[in-house]
Every structure is written in C-alpha cells, then in structure tokens.
N, C-alpha and C positions, 0 to 999 in steps of 0.2 A: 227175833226181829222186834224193834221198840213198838211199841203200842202208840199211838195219837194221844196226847193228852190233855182231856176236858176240866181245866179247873173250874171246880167249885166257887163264887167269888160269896162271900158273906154282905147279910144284909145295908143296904145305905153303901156299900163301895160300888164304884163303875165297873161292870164290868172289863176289860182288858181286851185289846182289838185283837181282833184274828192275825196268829203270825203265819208269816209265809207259808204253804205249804213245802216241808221236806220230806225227804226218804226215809221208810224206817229204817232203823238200824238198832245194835244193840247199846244197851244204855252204856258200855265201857269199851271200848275196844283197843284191841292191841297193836302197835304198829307190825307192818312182814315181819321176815324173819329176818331182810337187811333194810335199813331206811333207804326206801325206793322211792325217787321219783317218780308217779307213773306217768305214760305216753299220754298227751295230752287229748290225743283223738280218742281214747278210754274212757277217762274219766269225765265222768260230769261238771258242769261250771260250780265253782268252789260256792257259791250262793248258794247251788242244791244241795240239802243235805242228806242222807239217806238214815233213815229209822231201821230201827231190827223188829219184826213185826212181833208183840208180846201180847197183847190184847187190850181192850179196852184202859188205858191209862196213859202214865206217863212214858217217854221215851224207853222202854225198855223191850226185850226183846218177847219178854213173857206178857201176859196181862195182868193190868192190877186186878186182882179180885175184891178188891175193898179200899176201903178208900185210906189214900195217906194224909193223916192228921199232921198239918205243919203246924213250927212254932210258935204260929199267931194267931190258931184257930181256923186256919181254912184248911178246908177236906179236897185233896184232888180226888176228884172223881172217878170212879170206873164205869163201864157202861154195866161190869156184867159184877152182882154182887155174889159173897158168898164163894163157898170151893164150888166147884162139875161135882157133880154126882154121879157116879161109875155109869157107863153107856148100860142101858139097859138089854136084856137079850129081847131078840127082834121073834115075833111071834114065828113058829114054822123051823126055829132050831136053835140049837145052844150052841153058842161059841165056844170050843175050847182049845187052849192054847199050847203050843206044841211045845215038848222042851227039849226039841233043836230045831238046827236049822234046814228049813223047807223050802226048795225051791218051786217055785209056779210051773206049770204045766205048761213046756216050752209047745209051742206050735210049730209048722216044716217051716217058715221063716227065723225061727229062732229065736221069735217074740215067743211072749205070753198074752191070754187075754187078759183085758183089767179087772175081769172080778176074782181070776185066779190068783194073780196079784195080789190083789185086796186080802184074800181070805191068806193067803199064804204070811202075809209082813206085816199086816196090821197086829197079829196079836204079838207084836213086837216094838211096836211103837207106844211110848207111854206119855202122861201126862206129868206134868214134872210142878210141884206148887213150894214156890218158896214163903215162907212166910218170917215175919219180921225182917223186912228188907228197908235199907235206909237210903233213901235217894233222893234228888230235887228238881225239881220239874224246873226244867228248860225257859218254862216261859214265866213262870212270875219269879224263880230263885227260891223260894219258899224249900224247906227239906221236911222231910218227914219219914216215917215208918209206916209200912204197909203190906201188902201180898202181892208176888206177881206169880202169871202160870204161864207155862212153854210148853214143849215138848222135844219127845227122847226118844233116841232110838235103843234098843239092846242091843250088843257084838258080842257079849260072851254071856254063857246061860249062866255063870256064877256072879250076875248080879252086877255086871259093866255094862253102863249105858253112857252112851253119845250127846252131850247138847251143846247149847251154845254158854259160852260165857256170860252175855250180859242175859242167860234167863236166871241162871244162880249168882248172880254179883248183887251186892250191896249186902256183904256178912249176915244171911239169912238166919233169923236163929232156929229153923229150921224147915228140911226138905222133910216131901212126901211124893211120892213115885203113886203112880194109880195104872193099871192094868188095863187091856180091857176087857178082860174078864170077871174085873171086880173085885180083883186083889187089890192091897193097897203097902206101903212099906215105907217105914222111914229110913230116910237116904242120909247119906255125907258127900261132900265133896272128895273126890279123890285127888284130885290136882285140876288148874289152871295151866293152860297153854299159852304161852310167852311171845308164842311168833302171832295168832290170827285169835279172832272170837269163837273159841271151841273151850268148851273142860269134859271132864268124865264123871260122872257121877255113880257111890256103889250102894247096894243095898246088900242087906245080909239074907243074902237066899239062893239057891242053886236049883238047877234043872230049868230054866226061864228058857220061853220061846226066843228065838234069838233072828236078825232078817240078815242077809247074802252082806257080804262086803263086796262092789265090784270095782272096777278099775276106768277111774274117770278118766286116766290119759286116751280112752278108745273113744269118750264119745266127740260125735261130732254134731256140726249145728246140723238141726231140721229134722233132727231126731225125737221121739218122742219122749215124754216124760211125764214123771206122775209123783203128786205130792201127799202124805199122808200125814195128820198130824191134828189141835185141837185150836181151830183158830177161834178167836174171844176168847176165849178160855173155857168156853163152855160149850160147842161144838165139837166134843171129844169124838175122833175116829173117823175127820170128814178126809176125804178124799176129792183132789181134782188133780185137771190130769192137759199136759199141753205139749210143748213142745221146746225144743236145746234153740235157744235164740241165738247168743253169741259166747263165745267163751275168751279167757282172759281178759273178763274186766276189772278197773279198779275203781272206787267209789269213794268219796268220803262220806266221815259218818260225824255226829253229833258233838262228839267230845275234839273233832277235826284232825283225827286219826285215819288213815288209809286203809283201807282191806283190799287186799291183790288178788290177780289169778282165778277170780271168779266165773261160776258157771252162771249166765243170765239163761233166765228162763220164762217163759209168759203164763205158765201153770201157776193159778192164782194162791200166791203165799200173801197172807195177813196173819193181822197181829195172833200169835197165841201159834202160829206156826213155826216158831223162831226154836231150833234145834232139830224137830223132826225130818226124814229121809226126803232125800229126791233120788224117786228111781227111775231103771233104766229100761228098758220093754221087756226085758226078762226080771223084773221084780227085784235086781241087783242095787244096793245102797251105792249110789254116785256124787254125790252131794250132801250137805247137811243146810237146810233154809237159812236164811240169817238176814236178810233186810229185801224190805220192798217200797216201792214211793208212794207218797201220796198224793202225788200230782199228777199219776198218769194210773191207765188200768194195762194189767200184762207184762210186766215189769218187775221181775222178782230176782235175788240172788243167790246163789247157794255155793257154799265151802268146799269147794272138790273134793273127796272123799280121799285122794292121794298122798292129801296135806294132812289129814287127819292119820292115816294109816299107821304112821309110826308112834303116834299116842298110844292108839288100840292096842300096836304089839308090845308096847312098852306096860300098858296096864293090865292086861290077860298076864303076863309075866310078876308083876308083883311088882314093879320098878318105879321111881318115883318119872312123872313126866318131862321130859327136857327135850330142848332144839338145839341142832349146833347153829355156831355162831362163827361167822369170819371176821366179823369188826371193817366193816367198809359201806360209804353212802356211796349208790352208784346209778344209775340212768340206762334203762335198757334202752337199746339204741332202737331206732325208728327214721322213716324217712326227714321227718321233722328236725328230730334231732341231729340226724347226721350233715345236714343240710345247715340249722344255726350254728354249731358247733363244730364244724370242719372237719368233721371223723373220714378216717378215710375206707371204712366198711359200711357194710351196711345190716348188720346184726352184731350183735354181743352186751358186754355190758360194760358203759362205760364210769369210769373213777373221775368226777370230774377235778379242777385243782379246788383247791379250799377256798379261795376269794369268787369261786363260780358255786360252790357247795351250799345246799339248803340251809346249813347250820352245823357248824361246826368245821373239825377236819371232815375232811374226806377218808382217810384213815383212820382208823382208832390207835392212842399208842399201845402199843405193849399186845396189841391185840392177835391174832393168831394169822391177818393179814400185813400186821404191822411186821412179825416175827419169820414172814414168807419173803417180806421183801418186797411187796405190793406197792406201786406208787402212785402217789395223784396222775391221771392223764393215763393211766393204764384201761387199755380195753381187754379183760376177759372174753376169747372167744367160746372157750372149752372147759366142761368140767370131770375129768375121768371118762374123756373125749366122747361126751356127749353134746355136740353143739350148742349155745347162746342164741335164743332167735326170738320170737313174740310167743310163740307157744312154749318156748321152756326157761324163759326167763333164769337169770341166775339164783333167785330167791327160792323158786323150786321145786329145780333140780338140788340144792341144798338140803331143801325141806325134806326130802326123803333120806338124808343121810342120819349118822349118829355123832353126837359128841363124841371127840377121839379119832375119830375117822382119818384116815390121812389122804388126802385129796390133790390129784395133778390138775394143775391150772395153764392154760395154753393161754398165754399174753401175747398181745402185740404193744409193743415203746418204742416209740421213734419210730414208725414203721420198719421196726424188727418185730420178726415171732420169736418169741422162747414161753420155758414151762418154768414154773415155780412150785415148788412141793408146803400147804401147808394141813397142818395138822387143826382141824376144827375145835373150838371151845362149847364153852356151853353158854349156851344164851342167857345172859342176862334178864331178869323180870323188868327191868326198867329200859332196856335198851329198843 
C-alpha cells in the first residue's frame, strides 16, 4: 500500500497546501484481468483515491526509507529514515524459524488462537527493502530516486515470496528480503502480474519457513482476521487483527486504475503493510494487504489470495507468470445497471455496444473473444457453467484459469441462450 507523502519544501519556497486526503494504494497499479466497469455502489467517488500503504513517503505501497532527491534539489521526506534493523529476540526465547509449513493449533471451533497464529506465520512474513527506486511524488511532480520498504509473505520454502507490485516497482537497483530471525538476502524480481498489484519476489535459498495458503472463496463477512506485516517500515513483525468487512470491492487508485474483487477489511493496514498476509482464524493466507485510506480509520484492502494462487502455482513450477486473457470490456451487471441499461437479467456480465463502451470497442479484434464470436450487447451468464453474479464476477472466475484453457461461455443475444466455445490468450502487459 502507498505511503502518505511529506514533501520536503526547500528554504524561501512556500510551502505547498495540503492536498485532499486519499486512499493508499500502490504506487503503479494494474487494471483486472478484463477492463471492468465496477458497480457503482462498490466503488468509492472517483475524487477518493486509494494509497497502497508503504510507509512513511510517497504514494507507494512500501515506505520510503530515505529520502528522494529530486531534480531540483528537494528531498521528499520519509518519516522513518535508514533500513529496520532485524526484530530483535524478545527476552525469555529465541525465535526460530521453521523450514515448512506449520499450521496453528486449531481449537474445537476450528479457529486458532492469535498468539499461535503469531508464532506459527510470522517467521514467514518478511520485510521486503527496495532500494534505488525512481518515482514522483503526486503532489509537487518532482521524480527522484530513493528507498521504499513493504512486506512479504513466503509460499514456497525454495525462496518464493508473495508481495505487492507497487512495493518492488520503480526498477529498483536492488531488493533485500530480511527475516525475522535475522537473516537477510538479496532478492530478484521473479515476474510482475498483469491482471492486479501483486509480483513474486526470489531469493537464493532453500529450506524457508513458509505460512498456509488458504481459500478466500470460503470467507465470509464478520469473520475474523489478522494482519501481519512491517508497517512504517520500521515496525517489523507487528500484528493487528479485526474483522472480513465486505468483500468484492473495487477501488480506484493513484495512477486512476481499478483494483477488483477485493476483500475489505478494518484490521488496521498502514503504510509499510503493503504485500504482507491477511489471515483467516486458522492462520490460513487469505489475502495479500494492498491499499488503505487516509481519510477514515478501519478501512483497509486485501488481494484475495485466489487471484493470486495461480502465480504461486505457476512460480513453485519454474514458469514464467501469465493471466489469460478473453479481449472484452464488460459491466457485471447489478440492480443499477440492469435498470439504466434495459438488461433483461439480473446477473452476469454484460458487453456493452462501443458508443456506450468506456473506451474503445467493446471487443478486442482478433482477440480470443473476437475469434469466439462474442458480440457487443452480449451478456455472459456462465463460465464452464459456473454462474456470473456479484461474488463471482467474470474477471474472476477467469483469473483462476490458464492461458490455453478452452472455456464454454453460456450467452444470452436477443434474448436467446446459446454457448460459445473460446480458447483463452495470454494477457497482455499493457492491456
């Protein structure tokens, strides 16, 4: 999640008046996996913006640990200078970190408690410090080079960890992963993810504590939840812990790109949380943090872990990271919707025609829905006849598939039903 950003103003200039308060968000984000309209009653009024919480600096999801030198001589500021310093052990025992994975001590409800929790996932949550990163602060334009720090989760003990895209974006000239045992390692990027604000980051080392992967399609609101991660950047390995607010929200963010299918949560995420776990009462990875506001308190967002899942399996395999792609702008439908727009259902998702279209066609040509037979005014009910509704939007139910995939599509045209068979691509980085 982006950090708040304090600029520095240099002597004899005026200060700069406070802008609006917005959301964190991360400092780059990527559009869904198809360009969605989201439901208007989701999202926030397009004036809020949402931050990805990084730490102390500018919009980015990590914190600046130091200051960025722009090209005029002004330092934006961080609050927290310098790297974290490895969490020190706590008197009365030593931490050590398991090299797999450890489930909490489930209770007869089938929770766990939080400190078992705690002790079981934390040595799996890392600190993530980009350094030489180039970005520009939002609010004067100024760019510069600097540090930001986030956090990470591990999925596989050979050295695959979990974050957000904008804590490693601005071509850092280099990562460091920190433990919280005390290890430390320098990292690569593995891949960027095309569809949402997520990448993978690898280190060269094997046998790492590693925390649960669980299955966010089960949770539901009013559930509880627990954040683990290093917010400011220098609060490594804090934990707080609240509850499933709503789920499938869409948000914009900084760069005025959309993030879909979000889990809201009021477990307090801040800057420098931006990557680390949101878990689920049994210590299960359900989310990955990614943006919170600045205008309210309780209010946090996190990356379903569902949407991420096929990363993970794709980068525990050695593969490089890809989404598939259908090539269509489309409007999941809602009572709003169905109601300005004459739909004659009342779920799915609808293609709307091209002069009613966000921008552009509504089809892509040549694209794998253009090659299906897909046409403007088409509503998708079904996908490999799993309904189209508010909880399983067609973006996804997509998002769990593979490029290549061959995919039946239940349509209704003209109020006719029929199926259309198309074979999914691979997502575009710029789409």
């Amino acid at each position: 999640m982006y950090e708040s950003m304090t600029p520095l103003t240099p002597q004899g200039e005026p200060r700069p008046e406070p802008t609006q308060p917005t959301i964190w968000t991360p400092a780059t984000l990527r559009a869904s996996s198809e360009p969605v309209a989201p439901a208007v009653s989701n999202t926030p009024s397009a004036s809020r913006v949402m931050r990805r919480p990084v730490g102390p600096g500018f919009v980015l999801s990590a914190v600046l640990a130091s200051a960025l030198l722009a090209s005029g001589g002004t330092y934006l500021a961080v609050t927290a200078a310098g790297h974290p310093t490895a969490t020190p052990t706590l008197a009365g025992g030593t931490t050590t970190a398991s090299t797999s994975t450890t489930a909490p001590v489930a209770t007869a409800g089938g929770s766990s408690s939080l400190v078992d929790i705690v002790k079981a996932v934390s040595p799996a949550v890392v600190t993530i410090e980009a350094d030489g990163i180039t970005a520009t602060d939002p609010a004067t334009g100024r760019t510069g080079t600097g540090s930001a720090i986030g956090s990470g989760v591990i999925f596989d003990a050979n050295g695959f960890i979990l974050t957000n895209h904008h804590v490693v974006a601005g071509d850092p000239s280099s990562l460091t992963v920190r433990l919280k045992d005390g290890r430390s390692f320098d990292a690569a990027i593995y891949g960027i993810d095309t569809l949402t604000d997520l990448a993978i980051v690898k280190v060269d080392a094997t046998g790492l504590p590693t925390a649960q992967i669980g299955d966010s399609s089960t949770v539901e609101v009013g559930q509880a939840a627990i954040a683990i991660g290093s917010p400011l950047g220098t609060f490594t390995d804090s934990v707080t812990s609240g509850i499933i607010s709503a789920l499938g929200r869409s948000i914009p963010v900084e760069d005025g790109t959309i993030l879909s299918n979000l889990i809201q949560t009021d477990t307090a995420i801040n800057p420098g949380n931006s990557g680390g776990p949101l878990l689920d009462p049994s210590g299960k990875v359900i989310g990955i943090n990614t943006a919170g506001t600045a205008e309210a308190q309780g209010i946090g967002f996190a990356i379903p872990i569902d949407i991420a899942r096929p990363l993970l399996e794709q980068a525990s395999a050695g593969q490089p990271l890809a989404r598939p792609y259908l090539g269509i702008l489309f409007e999941t439908i809602d009572p709003a919707l169905k109601k300005s727009a004459g739909l004659p259902v009342d779920e799915g998702a609808w293609i709307p025609a091209a002069t009613a279209a966000s921008e552009g066609d509504s089809i892509v040509a040549g694209s794998p829905a253009d090659q299906a037979g897909l046409q403007a005014g088409d509503i998708i009910t079904a996908v490999n006849g799993t309904a189209l509704d508010a909880t399983h939007p067609l973006d996804l139910v997509t998002s769990q598939l593979a490029p290549g995939a061959t995919v039946a599509l239940d349509v209704l045209r003209d109020g006719q039903a029929t199926q259309l068979t198309a074979v999914l691509g691979t997502r575009p980085a710029t789409s």
